[in-house]
MDTraj code that builds the backbone (N, CA, C; nanometers):
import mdtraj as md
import numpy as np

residues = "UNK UNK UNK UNK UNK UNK UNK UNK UNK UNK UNK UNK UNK UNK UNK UNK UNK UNK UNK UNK UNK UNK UNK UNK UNK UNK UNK UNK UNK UNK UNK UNK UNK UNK UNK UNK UNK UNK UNK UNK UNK UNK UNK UNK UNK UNK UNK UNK UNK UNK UNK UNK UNK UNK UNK UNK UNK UNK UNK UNK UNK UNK UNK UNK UNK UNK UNK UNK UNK UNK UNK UNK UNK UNK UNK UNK UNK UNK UNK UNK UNK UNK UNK UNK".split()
xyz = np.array([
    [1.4143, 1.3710, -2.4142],
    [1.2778, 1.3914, -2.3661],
    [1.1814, 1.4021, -2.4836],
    [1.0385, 1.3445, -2.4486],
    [0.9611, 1.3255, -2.5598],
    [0.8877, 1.4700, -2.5529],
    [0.7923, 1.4956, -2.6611],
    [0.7128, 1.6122, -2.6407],
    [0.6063, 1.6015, -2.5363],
    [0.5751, 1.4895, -2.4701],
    [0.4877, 1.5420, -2.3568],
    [0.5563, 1.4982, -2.2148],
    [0.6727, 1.5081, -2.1939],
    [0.7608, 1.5080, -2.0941],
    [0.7166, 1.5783, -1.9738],
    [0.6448, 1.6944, -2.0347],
    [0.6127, 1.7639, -1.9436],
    [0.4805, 1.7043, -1.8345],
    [0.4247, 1.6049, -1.8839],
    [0.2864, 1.5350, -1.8678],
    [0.3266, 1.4116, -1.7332],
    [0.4447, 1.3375, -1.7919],
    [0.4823, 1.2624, -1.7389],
    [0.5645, 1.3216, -1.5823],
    [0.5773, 1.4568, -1.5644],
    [0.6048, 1.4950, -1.3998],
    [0.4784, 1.5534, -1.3212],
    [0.3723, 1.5741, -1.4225],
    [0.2757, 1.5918, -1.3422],
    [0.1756, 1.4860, -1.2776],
    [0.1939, 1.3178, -1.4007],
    [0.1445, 1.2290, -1.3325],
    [0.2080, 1.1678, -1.2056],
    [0.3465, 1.2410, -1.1854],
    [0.4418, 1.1725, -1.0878],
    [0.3439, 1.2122, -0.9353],
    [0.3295, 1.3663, -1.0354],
    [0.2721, 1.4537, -0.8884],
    [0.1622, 1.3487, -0.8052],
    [0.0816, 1.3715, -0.9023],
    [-0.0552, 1.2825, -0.8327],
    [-0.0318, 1.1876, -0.7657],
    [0.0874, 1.0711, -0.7792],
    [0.1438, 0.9750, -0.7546],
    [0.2095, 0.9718, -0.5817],
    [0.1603, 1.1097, -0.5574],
    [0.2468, 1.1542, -0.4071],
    [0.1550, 1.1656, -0.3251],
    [0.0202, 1.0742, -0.3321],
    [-0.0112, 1.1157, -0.2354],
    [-0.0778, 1.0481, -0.0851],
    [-0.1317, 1.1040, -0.0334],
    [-0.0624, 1.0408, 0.1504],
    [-0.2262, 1.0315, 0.1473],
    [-0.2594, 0.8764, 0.2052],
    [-0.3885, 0.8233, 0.2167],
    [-0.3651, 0.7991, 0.3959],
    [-0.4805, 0.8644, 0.4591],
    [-0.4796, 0.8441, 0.6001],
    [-0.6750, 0.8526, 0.5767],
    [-0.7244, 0.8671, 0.6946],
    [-0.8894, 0.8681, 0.7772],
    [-0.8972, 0.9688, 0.8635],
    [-1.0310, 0.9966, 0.8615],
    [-1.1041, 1.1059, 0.9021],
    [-1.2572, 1.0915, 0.9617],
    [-1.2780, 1.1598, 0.9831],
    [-1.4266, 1.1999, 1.0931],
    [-1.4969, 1.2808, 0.9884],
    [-1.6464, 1.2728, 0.9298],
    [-1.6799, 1.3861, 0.8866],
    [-1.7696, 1.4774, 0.9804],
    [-1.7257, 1.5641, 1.0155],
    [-1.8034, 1.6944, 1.1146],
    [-1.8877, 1.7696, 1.0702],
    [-1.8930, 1.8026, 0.9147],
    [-1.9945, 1.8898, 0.9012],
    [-1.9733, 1.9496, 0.7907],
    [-2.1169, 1.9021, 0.7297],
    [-2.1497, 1.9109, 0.5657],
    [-2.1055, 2.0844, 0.5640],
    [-2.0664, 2.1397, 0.4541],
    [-2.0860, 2.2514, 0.4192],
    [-2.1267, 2.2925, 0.3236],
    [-2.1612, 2.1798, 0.1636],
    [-2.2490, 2.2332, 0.0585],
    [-2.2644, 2.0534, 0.0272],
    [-2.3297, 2.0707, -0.0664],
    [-2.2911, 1.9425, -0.1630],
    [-2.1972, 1.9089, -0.2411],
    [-2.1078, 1.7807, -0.1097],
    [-1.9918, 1.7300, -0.2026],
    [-1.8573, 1.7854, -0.1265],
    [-1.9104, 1.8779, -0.0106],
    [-1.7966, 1.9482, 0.0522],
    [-1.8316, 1.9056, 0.1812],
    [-1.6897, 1.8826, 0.2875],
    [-1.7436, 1.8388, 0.4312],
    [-1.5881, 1.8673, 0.5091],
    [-1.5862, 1.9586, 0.6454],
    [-1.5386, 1.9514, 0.6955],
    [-1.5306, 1.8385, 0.7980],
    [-1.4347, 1.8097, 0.7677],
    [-1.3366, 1.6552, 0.8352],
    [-1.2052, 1.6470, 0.9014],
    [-1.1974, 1.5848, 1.0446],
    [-1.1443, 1.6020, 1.1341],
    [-1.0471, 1.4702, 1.1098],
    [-0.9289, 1.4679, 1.0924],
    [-0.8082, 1.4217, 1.1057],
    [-0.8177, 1.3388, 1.2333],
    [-0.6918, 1.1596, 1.2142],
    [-0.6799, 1.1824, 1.3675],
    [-0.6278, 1.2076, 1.4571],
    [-0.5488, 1.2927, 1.3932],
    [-0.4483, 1.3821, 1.5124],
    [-0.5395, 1.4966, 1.5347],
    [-0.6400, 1.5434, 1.5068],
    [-0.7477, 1.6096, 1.5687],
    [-0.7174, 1.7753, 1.4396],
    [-0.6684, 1.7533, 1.3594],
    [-0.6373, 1.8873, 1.2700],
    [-0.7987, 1.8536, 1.1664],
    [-0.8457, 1.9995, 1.1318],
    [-0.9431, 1.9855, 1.0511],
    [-0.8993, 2.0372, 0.8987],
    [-0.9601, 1.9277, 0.8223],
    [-0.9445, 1.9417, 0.6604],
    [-1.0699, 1.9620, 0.5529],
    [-1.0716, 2.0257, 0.4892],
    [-1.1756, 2.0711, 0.3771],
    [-1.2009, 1.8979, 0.2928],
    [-1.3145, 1.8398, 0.2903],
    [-1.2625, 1.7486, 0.2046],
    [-1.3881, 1.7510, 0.0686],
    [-1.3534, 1.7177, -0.0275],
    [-1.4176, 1.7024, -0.1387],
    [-1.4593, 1.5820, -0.1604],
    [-1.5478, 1.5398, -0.2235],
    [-1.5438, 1.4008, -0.3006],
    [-1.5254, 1.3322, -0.4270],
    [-1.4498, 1.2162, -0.4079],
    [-1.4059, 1.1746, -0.5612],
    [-1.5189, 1.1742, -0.6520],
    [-1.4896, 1.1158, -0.7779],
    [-1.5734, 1.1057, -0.8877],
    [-1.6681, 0.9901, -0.8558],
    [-1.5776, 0.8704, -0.7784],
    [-1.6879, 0.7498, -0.7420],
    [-1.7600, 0.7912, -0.6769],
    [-1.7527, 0.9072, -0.5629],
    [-1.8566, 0.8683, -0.4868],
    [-1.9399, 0.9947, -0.4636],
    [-1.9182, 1.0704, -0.6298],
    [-2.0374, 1.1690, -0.5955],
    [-2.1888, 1.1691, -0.6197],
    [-2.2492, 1.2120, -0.5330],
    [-2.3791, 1.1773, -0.5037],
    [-2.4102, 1.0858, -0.3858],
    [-2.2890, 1.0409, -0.3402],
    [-2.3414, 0.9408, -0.2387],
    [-2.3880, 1.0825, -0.1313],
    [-2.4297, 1.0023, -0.0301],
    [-2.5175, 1.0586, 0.1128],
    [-2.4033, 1.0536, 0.2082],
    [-2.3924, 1.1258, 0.2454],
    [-2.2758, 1.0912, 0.3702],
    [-2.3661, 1.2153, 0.4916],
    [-2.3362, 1.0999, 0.6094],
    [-2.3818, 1.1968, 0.7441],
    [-2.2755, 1.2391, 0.8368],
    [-2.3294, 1.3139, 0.9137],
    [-2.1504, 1.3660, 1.0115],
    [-2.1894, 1.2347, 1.0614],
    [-2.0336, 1.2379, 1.1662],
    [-1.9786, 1.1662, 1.2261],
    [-1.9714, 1.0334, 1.1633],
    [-1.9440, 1.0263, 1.0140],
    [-1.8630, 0.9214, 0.9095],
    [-1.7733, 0.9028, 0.8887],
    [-1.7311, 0.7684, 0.9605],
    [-1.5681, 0.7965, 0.9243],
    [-1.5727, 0.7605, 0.7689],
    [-1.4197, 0.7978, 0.6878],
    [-1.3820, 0.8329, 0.5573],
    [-1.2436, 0.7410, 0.5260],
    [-1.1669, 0.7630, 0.4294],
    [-1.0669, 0.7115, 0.3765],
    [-1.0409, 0.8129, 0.3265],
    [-0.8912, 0.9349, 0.3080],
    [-0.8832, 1.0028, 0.2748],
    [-0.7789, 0.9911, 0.1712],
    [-0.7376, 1.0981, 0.0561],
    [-0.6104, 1.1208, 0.0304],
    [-0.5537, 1.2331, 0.0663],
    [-0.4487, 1.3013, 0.0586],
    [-0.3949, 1.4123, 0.0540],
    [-0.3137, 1.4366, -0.0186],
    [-0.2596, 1.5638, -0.0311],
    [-0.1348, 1.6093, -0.1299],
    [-0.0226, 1.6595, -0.0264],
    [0.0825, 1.6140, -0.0179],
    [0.2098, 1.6629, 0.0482],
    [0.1971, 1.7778, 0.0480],
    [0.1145, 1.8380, -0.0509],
    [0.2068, 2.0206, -0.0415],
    [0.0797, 2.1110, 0.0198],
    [-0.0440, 2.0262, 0.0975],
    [-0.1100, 2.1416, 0.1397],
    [-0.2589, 2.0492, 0.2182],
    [-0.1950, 2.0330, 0.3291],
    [-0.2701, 1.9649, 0.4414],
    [-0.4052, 2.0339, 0.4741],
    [-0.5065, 2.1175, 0.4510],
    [-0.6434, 2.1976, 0.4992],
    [-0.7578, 2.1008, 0.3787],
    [-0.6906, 2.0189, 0.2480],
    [-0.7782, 1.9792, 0.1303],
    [-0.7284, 1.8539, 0.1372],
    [-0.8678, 1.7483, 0.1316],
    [-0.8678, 1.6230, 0.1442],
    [-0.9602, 1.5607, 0.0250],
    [-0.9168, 1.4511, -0.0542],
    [-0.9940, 1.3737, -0.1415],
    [-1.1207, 1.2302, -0.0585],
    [-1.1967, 1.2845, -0.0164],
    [-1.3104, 1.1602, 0.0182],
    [-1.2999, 1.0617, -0.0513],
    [-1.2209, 0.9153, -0.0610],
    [-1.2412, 0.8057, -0.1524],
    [-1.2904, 0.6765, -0.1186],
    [-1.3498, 0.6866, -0.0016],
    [-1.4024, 0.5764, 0.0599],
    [-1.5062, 0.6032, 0.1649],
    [-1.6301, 0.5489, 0.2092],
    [-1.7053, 0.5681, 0.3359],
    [-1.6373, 0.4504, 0.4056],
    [-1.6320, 0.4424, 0.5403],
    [-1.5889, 0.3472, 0.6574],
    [-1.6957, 0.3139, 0.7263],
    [-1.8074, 0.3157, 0.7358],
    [-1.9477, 0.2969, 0.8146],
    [-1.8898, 0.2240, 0.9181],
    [-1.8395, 0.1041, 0.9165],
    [-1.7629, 0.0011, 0.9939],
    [-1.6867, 0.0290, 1.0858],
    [-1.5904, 0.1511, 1.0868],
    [-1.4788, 0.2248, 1.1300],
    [-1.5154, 0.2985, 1.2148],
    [-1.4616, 0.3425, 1.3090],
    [-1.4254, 0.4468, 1.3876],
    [-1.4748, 0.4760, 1.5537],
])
top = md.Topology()
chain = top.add_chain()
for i, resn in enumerate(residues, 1):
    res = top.add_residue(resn, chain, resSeq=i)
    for name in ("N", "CA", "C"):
        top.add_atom(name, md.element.get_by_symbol(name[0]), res)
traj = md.Trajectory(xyz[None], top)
């Protein structure tokens, strides 16, 4: 193992993660929006680096990511205007 071995299981991490869509329901600050799953579960979602500053209104659908280890926090990486 090299000296940043340790680097190389945390990029694995990121590498895990589960892209599904969402509903946005309702802004809660800037950059934060509760968003409805479509199995109907609600998730905290944030927004990526691309798309901060964009405008987003409720009832937008999204492109999400997630992390296996904790379903309530969602990555915003896409608007769907088109969708839903």
């Amino acid at each position: 193992m090299g000296p940043f071995a340790c680097f190389d299981s945390v990029a694995a991490m990121f590498d895990d993660c589960i892209p599904t869509h969402g509903v946005v329901r309702k802004t809660l600050k800037p950059g934060l929006f509760q968003v409805e799953l479509r199995n109907g579960k609600k998730a905290t979602g944030h927004l990526s680096k691309e798309l901060v500053g964009s405008e987003i209104a409720d009832d937008t659908p999204v492109s999400l990511e997630m992390t296996p280890y904790d379903f309530d926090q969602a990555r915003i990486v896409a608007l769907n205007p088109a969708a839903g």
